[in-house]
C-alpha positions in Angstrom: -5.8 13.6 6.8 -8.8 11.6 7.4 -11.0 13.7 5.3 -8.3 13.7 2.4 -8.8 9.5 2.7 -12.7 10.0 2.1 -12.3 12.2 -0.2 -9.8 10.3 -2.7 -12.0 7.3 -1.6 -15.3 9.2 -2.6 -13.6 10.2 -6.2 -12.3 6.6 -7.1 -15.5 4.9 -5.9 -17.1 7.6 -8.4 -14.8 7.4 -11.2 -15.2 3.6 -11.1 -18.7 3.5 -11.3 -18.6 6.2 -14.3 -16.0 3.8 -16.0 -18.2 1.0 -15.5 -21.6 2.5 -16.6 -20.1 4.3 -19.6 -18.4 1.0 -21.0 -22.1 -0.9 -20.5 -24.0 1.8 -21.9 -22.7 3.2 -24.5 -22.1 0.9 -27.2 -23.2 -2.4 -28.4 -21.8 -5.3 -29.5 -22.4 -6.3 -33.2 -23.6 -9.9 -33.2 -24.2 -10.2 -36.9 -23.1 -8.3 -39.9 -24.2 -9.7 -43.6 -24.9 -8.8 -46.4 -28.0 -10.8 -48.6 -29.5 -10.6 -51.9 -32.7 -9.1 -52.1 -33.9 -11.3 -55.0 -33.4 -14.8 -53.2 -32.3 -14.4 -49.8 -29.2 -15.8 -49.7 -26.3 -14.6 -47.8 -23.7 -13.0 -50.0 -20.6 -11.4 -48.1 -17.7 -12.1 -49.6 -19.3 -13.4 -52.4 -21.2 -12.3 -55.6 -24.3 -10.1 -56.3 -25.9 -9.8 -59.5 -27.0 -6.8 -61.4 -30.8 -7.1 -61.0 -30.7 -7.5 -57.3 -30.3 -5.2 -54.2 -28.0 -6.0 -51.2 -29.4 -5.7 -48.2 -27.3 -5.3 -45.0 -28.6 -7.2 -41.8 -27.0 -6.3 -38.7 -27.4 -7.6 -35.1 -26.7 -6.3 -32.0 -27.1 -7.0 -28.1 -28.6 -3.5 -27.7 -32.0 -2.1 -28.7 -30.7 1.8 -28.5 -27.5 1.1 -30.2 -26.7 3.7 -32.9 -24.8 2.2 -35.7 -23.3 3.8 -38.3 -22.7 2.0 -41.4 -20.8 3.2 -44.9 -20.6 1.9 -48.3 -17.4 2.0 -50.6 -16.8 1.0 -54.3 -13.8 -0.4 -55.2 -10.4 1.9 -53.6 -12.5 4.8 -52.9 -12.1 6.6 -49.9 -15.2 8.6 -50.0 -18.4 6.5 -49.0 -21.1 5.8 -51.8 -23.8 5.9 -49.5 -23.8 6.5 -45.9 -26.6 6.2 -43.2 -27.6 5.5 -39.1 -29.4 3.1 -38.3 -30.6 1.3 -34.8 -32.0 -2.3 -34.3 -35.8 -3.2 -33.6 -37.4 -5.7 -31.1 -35.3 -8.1 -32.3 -32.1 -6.6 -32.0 -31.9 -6.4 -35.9 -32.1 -3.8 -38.5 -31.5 -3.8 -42.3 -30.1 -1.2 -44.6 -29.7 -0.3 -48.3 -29.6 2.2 -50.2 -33.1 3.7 -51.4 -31.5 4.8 -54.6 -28.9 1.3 -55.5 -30.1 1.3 -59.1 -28.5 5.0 -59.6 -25.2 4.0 -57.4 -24.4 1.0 -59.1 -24.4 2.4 -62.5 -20.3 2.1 -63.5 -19.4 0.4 -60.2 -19.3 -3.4 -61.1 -16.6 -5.0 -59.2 -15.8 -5.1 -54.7 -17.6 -3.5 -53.0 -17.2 -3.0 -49.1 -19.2 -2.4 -45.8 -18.8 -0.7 -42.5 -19.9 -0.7 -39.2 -18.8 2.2 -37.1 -20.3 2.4 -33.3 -17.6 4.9 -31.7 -15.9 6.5 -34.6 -14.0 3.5 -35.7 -14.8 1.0 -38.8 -15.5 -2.1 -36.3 -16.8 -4.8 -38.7 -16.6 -5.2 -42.6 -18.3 -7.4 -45.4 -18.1 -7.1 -49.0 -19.0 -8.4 -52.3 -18.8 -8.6 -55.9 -21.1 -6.9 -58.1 -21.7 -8.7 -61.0 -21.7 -6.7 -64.6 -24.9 -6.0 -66.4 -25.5 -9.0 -69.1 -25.7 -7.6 -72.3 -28.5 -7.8 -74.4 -29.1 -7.0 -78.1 -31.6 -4.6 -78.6 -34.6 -6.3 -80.3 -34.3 -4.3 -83.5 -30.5 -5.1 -83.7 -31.7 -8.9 -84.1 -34.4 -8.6 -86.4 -31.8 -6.3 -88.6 -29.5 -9.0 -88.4 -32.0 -11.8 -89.4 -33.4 -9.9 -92.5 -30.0 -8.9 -93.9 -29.2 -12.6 -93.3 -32.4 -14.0 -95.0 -32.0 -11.0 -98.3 -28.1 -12.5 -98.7 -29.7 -16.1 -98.2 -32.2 -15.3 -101.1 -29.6 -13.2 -103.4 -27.5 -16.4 -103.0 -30.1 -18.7 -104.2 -30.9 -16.3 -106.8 -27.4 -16.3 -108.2 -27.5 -20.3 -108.6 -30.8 -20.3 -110.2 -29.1 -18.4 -112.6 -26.3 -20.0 -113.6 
């Protein structure tokens, strides 16, 4: 009986200390989790991003060997745009982006939203706005539209000079 007592004893005192180390250890804590705009440096989650720029995500955490997973969607996709791993540095930062942003965005103005997964779950989110392209007239288009102008201009003059 008495061995049976330091035996369950043994098992709890063990399964304990499992429990503990594997919830300290495993996983960190996200601290931070924005998104900024590569072109002035200003934080944009929830907010707007235009065309020209890249977003960069910054995420803290209060481990240095913390995996994190994060996930990009476009609008109500449910298949990631771009998807990559990344751990923090000395500082218990790291940033992310996609390397190849000018070929994803192309057709996906409008929400977009981030993920954090650290054990399988999404367990933060940001998102913002991707501005559309502004449009600009080709240069030959203008300088079309300037010549036809200044020939009707000059047939217009023409015609009173006439009369």
């Amino acid at each position: 009986m008495r061995n049976l007592l330091h035996k369950n004893l043994l098992i709890a005192v063990f399964y304990t200390g499992f429990l503990l180390f594997a919830s300290s250890s495993s996983f960190a804590e996200v601290t931070s989790f924005n998104v900024f705009d590569a072109l002035n440096g200003n934080n944009i989650s929830g907010g707007t991003l235009d065309w020209e720029s890249t977003p960069w995500l910054e995420i803290g955490t209060d481990k240095l060997k913390a995996t994190i997973k994060v996930k990009w969607f476009w609008g109500t996709d449910s298949a990631p745009q771009f998807s990559t791993s990344v751990k923090p540095d000395s500082s218990y930062i790291t940033w992310a982006s996609p390397l190849d942003w000018e070929t994803i965005k192309i057709g996906k103005t409008g929400l977009w939203t981030l993920e954090a997964h650290q054990n399988g779950n999404p367990d933060f989110f940001s998102s913002f706005t991707l501005n559309e392209a502004p449009v600009v007239p080709e240069p030959i288009s203008s300088t079309l539209f300037l010549l036809g102008g200044a020939a009707l201009f000059i047939r217009k003059l023409r015609n009173r000079k006439v009369q």
